[in-house]
N, C-alpha and C positions, 0 to 999 in steps of 0.2 A: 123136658127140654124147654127151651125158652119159644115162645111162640115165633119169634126172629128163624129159629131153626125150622120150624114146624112149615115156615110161607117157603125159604129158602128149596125146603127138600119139594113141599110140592110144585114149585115152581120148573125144580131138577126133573121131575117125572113128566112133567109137559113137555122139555126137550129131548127126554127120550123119548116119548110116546112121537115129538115130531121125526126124532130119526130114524124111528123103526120105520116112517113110512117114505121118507128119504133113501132107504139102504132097502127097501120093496125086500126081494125074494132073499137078497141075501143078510137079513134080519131073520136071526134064528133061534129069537125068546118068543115070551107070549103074544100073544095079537088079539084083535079083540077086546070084547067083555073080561077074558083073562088076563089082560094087560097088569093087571096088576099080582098077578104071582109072580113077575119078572122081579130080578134082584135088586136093589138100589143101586148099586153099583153096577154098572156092568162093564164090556168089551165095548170100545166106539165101534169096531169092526164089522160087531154080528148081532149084539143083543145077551150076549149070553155072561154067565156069572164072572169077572174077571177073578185073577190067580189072587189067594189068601195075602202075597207078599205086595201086590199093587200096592195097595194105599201106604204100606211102609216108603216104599220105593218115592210114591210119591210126593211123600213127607219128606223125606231126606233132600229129593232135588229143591222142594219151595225152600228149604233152611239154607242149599246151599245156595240157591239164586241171589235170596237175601244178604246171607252175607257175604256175598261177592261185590256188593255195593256199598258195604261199610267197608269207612276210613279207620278206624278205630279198631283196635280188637276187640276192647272192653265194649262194644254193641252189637257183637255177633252172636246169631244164638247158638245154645250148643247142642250138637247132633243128639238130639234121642228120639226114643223111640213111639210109637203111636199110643201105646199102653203108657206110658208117662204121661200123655194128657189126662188121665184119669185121677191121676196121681193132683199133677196140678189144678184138674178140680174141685178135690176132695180138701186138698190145701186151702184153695182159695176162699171154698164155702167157709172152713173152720176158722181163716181169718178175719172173715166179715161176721163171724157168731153166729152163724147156721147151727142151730140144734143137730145136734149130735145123732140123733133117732133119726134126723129127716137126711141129714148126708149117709148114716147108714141104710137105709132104704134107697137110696138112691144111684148107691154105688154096688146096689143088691146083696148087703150081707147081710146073714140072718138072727145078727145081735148087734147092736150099738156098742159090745165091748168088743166086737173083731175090728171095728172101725176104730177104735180109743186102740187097741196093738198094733194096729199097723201106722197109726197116725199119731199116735199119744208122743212122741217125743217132737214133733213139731207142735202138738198143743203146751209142752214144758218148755221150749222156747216162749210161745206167745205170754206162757204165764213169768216166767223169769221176766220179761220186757214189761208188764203192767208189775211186777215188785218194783223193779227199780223206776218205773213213773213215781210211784208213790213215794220210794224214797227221796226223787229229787223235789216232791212237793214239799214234803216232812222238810226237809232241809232249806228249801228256798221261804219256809214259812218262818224261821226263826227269824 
């Protein structure tokens, strides 16, 4: 992860650590020296692991807040899911030329050719778009 995420998160476990002592008895994760077996995520309520669908849920409200502010349709984003940002990830790195071995290790598959099947037909877009660069050089060169 980008060191950006690395200060953000621990900066996140500073305000939990301050709410657990905020919320005293009825904080019901770790305490202490154990504070840190506590989940990243957790309940504002108690301390304790929040439900697997949270962050979905959560996701869903920030896209619809968003585009409840756009005039346009054409700049709303479209409803997906938490596990698509992996996806656009994985996209993103291949677009900017990330070696192929270091986005498969990264998106934890255990060969650079499971990352080339799941992603190989957006890598044949990127290479269809660098033919026809070339062709319009070829052609603008006569």
């Amino acid at each position: 992860m980008p060191d950006q995420c690395f200060a953000l998160l621990r900066e996140w476990k500073l305000q939990e650590k301050e709410l657990s002592f905020i919320l005293g008895t009825k904080w019901e994760g770790y305490r202490g020296k154990d504070f840190d077996k506590n989940h990243v995520f957790i309940q504002l309520d108690n301390g304790l692991m929040m439900n697997l669908d949270t962050p979905y849920h959560k996701l869903k409200k920030v896209i619809e807040k968003y585009n409840s502010t756009c005039i346009n349709e054409k700049d709303k984003l479209p409803m997906i899911r938490l596990h698509d940002l992996r996806h656009t990830s994985a996209t993103l790195l291949i677009s900017e030329k990330e070696d192929i071995e270091t986005i498969a290790h990264r998106l934890g598959h255990s060969k650079a050719s499971v990352t080339m099947d799941v992603y190989g037909h957006w890598m044949e877009e990127t290479d269809q778009k660098a033919s026809d660069t070339m062709g319009r050089l070829f052609t603008s060169a006569k």
